[in-house]
C-alpha positions in Angstrom: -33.6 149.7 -164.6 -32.3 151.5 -167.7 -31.3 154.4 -165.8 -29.4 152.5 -162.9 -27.5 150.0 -165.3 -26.2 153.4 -166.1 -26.0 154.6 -163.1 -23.2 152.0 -162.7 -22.0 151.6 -165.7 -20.4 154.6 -166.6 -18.2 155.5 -163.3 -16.9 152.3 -163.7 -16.1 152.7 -167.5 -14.8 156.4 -166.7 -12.3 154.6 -164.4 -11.1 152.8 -166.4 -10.3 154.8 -169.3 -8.6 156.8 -166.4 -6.4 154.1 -165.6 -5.9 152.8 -169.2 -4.7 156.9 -170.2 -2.7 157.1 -166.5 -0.6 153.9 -167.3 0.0 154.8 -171.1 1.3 158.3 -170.2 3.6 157.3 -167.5 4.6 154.4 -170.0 5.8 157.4 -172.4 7.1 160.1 -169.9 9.5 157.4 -168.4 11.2 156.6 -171.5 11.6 160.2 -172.0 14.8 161.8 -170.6 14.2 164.4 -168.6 17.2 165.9 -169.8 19.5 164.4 -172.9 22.5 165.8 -171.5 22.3 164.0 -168.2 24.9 161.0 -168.4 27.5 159.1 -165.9 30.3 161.1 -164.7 33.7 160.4 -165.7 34.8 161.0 -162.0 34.0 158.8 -160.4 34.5 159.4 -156.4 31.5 158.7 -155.4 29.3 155.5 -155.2 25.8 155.0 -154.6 23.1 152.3 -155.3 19.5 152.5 -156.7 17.7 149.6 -154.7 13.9 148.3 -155.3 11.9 145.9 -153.5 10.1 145.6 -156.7 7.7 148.3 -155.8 9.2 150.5 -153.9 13.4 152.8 -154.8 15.8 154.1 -152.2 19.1 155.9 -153.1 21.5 154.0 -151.2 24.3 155.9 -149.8 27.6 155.2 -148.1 27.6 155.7 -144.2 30.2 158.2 -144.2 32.0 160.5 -146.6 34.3 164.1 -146.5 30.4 165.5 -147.6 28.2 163.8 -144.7 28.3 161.4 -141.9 24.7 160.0 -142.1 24.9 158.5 -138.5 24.2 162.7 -137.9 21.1 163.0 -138.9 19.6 159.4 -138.5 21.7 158.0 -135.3 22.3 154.7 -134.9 20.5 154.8 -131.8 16.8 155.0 -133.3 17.1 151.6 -135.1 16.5 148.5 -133.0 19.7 146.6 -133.6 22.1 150.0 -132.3 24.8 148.6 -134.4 27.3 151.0 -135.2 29.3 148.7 -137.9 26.7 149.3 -141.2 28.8 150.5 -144.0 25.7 151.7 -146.2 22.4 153.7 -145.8 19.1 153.4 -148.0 16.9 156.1 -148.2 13.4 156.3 -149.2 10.5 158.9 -149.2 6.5 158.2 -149.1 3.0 158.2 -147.7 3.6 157.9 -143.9 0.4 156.3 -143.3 1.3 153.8 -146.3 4.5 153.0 -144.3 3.4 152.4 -141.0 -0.1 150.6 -141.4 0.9 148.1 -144.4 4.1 146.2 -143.8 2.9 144.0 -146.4 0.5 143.5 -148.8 -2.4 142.1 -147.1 -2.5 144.8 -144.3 -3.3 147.2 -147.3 -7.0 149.3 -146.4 -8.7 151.2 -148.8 -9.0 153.9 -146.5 -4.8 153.6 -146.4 -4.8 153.6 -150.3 -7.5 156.5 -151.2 -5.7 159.0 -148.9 -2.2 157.8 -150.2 -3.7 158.1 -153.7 -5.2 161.7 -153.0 -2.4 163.1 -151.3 -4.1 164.0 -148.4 -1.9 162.4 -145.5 1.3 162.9 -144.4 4.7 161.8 -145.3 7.9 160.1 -144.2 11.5 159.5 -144.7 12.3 155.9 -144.3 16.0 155.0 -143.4 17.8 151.3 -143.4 21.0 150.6 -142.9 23.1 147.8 -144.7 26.3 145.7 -143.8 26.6 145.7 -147.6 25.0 146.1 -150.9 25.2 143.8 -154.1 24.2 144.2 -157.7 21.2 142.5 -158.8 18.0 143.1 -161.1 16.7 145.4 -158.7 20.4 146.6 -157.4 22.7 149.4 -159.5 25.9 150.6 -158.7 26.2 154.5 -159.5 29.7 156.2 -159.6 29.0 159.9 -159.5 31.2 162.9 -159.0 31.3 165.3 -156.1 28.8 167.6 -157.3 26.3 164.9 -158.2 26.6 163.6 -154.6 26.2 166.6 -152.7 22.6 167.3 -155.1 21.4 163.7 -153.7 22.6 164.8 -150.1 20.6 168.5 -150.5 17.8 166.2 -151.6 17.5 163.9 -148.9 17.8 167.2 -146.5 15.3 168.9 -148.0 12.5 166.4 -148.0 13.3 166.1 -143.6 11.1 167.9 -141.9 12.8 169.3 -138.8 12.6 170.4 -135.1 13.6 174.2 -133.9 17.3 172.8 -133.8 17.0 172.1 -137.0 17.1 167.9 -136.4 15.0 165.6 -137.8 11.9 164.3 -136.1 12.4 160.9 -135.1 9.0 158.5 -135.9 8.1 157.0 -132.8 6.6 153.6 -133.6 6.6 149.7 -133.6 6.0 149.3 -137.6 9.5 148.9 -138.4 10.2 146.4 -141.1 13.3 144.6 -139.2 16.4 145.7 -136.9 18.0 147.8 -138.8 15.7 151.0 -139.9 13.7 153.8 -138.7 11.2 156.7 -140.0 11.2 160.3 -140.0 8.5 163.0 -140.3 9.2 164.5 -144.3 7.8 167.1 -146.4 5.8 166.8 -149.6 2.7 165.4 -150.3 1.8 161.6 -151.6 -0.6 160.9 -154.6 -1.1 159.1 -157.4 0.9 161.6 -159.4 3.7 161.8 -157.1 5.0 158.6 -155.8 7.8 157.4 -153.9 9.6 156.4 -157.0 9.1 160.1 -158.5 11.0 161.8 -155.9 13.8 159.0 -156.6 13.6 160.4 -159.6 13.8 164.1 -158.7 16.8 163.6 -157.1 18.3 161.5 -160.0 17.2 165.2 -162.0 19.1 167.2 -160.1 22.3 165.2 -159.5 22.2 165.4 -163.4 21.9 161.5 -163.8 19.5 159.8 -166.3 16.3 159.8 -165.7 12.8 159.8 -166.8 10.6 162.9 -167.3 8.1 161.5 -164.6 7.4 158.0 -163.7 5.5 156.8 -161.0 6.9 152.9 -161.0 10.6 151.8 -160.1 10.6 150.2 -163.4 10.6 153.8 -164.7 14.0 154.8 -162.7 15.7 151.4 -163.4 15.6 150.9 -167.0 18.0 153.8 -167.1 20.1 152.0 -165.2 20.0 148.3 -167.1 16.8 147.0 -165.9 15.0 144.7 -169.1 
């Protein structure tokens, strides 16, 4: 009995002291900048928005700009609504398998979870368009210069994984989360180490903006951008 109270309890007491050490260093790295000269442009051409569903960050971009017409490489055409008039375009990168099977919280498996958490599956781009955006708790408006906007842009390009003519590859499926957005096949890899929120914060890193050394939580991104 000895040996099976054992047995039992020390996986479970080496998980924790996992989780209790995962949390606390992502608690720290976050709060660190990942670099201290990073700050807001004083050119400000460009606006974006950082937008969470509480779990969950896209970098919100405007349709169309002299850098990119987004209607190019996500048309219109693959969203359900096919309305041409959306003035704004979120953009989000994760598990693909996370995305498709669990369009809310109680259609979450733990086969979904453990292969999201290993980073064993695949991943997606997922794109939504917006009339408009508004500032909120979980809403920040971003003015940026031209350089800074064309780093998001690369980013966003980067992560698409694409067909011989060099196009994204269009998500066939019914899991959409309303009218107005679509998924694409991505690179990368999903894990508990590299979230959907890090790779909002890569970008935020290489457009030079503030941002945390890693995180894996959208409270990590926002409190550089007023979240309390």
């Amino acid at each position: 009995m000895k040996y099976i109270k054992m047995f039992i309890l020390y996986p479970i007491l080496a998980i924790l002291l996992f989780a209790v050490i995962y949390f606390a260093i992502e608690a720290i790295l976050s709060r660190i900048p990942a670099d201290a000269k990073a700050k807001f442009s004083n050119d400000k051409s460009y606006t974006v928005y950082l937008l969470s569903n509480d779990v969950h960050t896209d970098v919100v971009f405007p349709v169309k700009s002299d850098l990119v017409d987004w209607r190019d490489t996500f048309p219109i055409s693959d969203i359900k609504s096919k309305d041409s008039t959306y003035n704004w375009v979120g953009i989000g990168w994760g598990d693909k398998g996370f995305y498709l099977n669990t369009p809310e919280w109680k259609d979450l498996t733990a086969k979904t979870a453990l292969v999201a958490a290993i980073g064993i599956g695949e991943t997606a781009l997922h794109v939504t368009y917006h009339h408009q955006m508004q500032e909120g708790k979980l809403c920040y408006k971003i003015e940026i210069d031209k350089e800074q906007y064309q780093q998001l842009i690369n980013h966003v390009l980067e992560s698409l994984e694409t067909k011989g003519d060099n196009k994204p590859i269009y998500i066939e499926t019914t899991a959409q989360y309303g009218d107005s957005d679509a998924f694409y096949e991505a690179l990368g890899s999903y894990s508990m180490f590299y979230s959907c929120n890090t790779w909002t914060n890569e970008a935020l890193k290489k457009a030079n903006l503030p941002s945390g050394i890693w995180t894996v939580f959208d409270k990590g991104i926002l409190r550089w951008y007023g979240y309390k």
